[in-house]
Backbone as CSV, one residue per row, in Angstrom:
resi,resn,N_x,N_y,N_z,CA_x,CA_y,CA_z,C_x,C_y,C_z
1,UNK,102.269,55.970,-7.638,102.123,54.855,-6.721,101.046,55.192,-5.704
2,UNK,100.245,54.139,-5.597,99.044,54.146,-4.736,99.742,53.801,-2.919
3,UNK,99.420,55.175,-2.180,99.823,54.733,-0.655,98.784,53.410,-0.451
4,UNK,99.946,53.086,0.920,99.423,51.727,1.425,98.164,52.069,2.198
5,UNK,96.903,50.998,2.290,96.316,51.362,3.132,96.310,50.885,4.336
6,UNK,95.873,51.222,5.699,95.796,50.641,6.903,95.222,49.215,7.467
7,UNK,96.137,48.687,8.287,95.926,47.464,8.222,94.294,46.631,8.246
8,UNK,93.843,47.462,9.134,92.150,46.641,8.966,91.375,46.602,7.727
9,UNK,91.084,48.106,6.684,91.049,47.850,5.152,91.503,46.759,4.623
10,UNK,92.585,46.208,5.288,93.377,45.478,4.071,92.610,43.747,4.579
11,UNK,92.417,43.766,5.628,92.074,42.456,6.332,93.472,41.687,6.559
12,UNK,94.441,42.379,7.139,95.615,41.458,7.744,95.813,41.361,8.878
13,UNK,96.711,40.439,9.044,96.837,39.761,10.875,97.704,40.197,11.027
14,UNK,97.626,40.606,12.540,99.434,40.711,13.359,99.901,39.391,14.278
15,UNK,101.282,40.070,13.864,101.670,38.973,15.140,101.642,38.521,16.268
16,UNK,101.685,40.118,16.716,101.872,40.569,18.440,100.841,41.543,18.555
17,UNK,100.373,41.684,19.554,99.892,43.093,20.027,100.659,44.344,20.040
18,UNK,100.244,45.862,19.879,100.838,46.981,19.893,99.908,47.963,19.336
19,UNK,100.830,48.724,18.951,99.873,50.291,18.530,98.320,49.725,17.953
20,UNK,97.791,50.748,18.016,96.082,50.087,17.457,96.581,50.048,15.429
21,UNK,95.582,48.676,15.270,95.979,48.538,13.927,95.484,49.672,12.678
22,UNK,94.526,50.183,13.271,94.025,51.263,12.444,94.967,52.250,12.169
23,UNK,95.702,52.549,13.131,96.880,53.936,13.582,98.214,53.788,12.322
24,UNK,98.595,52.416,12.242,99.853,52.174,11.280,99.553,51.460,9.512
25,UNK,100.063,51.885,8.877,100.464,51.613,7.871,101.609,50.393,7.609
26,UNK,100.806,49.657,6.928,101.309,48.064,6.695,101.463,48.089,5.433
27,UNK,102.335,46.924,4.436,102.611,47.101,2.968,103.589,45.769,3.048
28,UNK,103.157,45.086,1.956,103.482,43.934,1.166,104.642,44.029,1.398
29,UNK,105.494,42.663,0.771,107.204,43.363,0.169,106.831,43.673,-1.102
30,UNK,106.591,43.853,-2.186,106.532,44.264,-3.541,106.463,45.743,-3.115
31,UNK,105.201,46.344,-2.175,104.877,47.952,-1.596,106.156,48.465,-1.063
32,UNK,106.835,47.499,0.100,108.055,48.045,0.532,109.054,47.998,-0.116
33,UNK,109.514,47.648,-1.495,110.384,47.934,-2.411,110.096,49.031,-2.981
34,UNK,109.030,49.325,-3.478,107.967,50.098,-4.537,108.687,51.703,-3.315
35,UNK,108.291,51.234,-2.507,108.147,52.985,-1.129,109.990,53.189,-0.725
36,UNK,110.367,52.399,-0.874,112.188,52.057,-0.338,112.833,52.680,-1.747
37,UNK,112.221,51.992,-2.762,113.454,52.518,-4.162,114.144,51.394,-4.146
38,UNK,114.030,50.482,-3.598,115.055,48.868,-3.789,114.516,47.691,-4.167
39,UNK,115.041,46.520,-4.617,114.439,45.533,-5.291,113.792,44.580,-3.697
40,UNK,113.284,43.724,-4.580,112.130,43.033,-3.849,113.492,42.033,-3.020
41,UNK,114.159,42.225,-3.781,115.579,40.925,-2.830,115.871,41.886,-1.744
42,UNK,116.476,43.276,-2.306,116.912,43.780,-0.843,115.874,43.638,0.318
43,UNK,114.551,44.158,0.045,114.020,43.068,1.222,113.563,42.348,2.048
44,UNK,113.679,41.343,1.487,114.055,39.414,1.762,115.227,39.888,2.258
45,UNK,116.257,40.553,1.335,117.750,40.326,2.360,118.126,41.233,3.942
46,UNK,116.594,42.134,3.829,116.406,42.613,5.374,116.167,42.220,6.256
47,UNK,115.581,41.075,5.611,114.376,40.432,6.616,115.264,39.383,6.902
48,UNK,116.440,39.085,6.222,117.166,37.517,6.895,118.012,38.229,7.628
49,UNK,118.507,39.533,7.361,119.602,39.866,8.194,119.162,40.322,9.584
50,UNK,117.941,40.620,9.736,117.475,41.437,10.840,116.924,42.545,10.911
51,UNK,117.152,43.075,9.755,117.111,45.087,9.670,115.727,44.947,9.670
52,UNK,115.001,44.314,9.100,113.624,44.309,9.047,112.661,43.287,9.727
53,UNK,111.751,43.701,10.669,111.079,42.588,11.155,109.277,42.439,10.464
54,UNK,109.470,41.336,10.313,108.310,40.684,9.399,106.517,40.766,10.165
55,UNK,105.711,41.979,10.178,104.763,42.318,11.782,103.741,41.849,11.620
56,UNK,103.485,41.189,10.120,102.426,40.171,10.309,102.010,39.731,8.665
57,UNK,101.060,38.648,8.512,100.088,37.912,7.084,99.021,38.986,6.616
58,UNK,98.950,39.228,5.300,97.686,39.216,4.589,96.676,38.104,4.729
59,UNK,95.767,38.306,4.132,94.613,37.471,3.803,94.962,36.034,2.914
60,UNK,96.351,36.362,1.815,97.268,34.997,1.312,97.941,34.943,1.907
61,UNK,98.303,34.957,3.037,99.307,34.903,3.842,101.038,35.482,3.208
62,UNK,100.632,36.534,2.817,101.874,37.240,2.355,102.583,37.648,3.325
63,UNK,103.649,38.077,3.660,104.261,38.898,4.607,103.559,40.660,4.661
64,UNK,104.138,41.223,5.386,103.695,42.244,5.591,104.356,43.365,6.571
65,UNK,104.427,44.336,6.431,105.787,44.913,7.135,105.177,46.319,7.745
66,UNK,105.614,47.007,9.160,105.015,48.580,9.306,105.867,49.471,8.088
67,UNK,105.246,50.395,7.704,106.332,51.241,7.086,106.855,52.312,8.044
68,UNK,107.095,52.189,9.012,108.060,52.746,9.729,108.840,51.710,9.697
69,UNK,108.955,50.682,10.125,110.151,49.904,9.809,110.611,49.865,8.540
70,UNK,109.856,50.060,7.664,111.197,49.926,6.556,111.769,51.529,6.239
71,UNK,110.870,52.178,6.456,111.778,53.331,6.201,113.084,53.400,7.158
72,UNK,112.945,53.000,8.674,114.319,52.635,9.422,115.435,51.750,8.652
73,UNK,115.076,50.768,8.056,115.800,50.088,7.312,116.378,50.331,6.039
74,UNK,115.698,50.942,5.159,115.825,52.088,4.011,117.169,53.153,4.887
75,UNK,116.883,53.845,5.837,117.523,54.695,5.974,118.921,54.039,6.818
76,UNK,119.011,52.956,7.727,120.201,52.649,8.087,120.422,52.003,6.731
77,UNK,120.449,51.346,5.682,121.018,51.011,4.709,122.097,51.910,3.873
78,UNK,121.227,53.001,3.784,121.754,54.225,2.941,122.755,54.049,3.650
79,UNK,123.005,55.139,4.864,124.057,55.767,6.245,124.804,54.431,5.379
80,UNK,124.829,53.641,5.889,125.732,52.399,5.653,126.612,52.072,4.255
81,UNK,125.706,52.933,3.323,126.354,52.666,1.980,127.470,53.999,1.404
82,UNK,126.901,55.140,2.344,127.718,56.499,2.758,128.879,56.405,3.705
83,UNK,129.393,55.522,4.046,130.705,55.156,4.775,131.315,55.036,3.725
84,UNK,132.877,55.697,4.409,133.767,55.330,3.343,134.769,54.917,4.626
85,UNK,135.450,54.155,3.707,136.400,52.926,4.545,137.667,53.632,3.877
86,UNK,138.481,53.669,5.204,139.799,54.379,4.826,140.387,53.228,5.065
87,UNK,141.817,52.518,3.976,142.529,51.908,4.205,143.666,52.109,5.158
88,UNK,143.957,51.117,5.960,144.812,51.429,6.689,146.086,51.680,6.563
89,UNK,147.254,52.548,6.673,148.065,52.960,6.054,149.558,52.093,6.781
């Protein structure tokens, strides 16, 4: 798998202002499944639940995500799937 490249290479927009765009690493959802190990639904299903915030368009106006956020999201997912639920007795 080919790393993502930085957002100005790529010619994408942000939403907001913040870190300089050169500095972070941006990636599709197809990239952030591809870098996560999860399907392209899990996430869409990040992005409706919250875990993931959506930081700006491509050039088709694709979504586009930091990969620090999804690795946060990747990793509270896991933690989350590593609970075990004790029934109550």
């Amino acid at each position: 798998m080919q790393a993502p490249t930085p957002l100005a290479d790529r010619g994408l927009l942000a939403f907001s202002g913040g870190p300089s765009m050169e500095d972070e690493v941006w990636m599709t959802v197809k990239e952030a499944a591809l870098h996560a190990g999860v399907s392209v639904q899990t996430v869409y299903s990040w992005v409706r639940r919250g875990r993931l915030e959506v930081t700006g368009l491509d050039h088709r106006g694709q979504k586009v995500f930091r990969l620090l956020d999804v690795a946060r999201a990747e990793k509270a997912t896991r933690a989350r799937a590593r609970r075990v639920l004790v029934p109550a007795a």
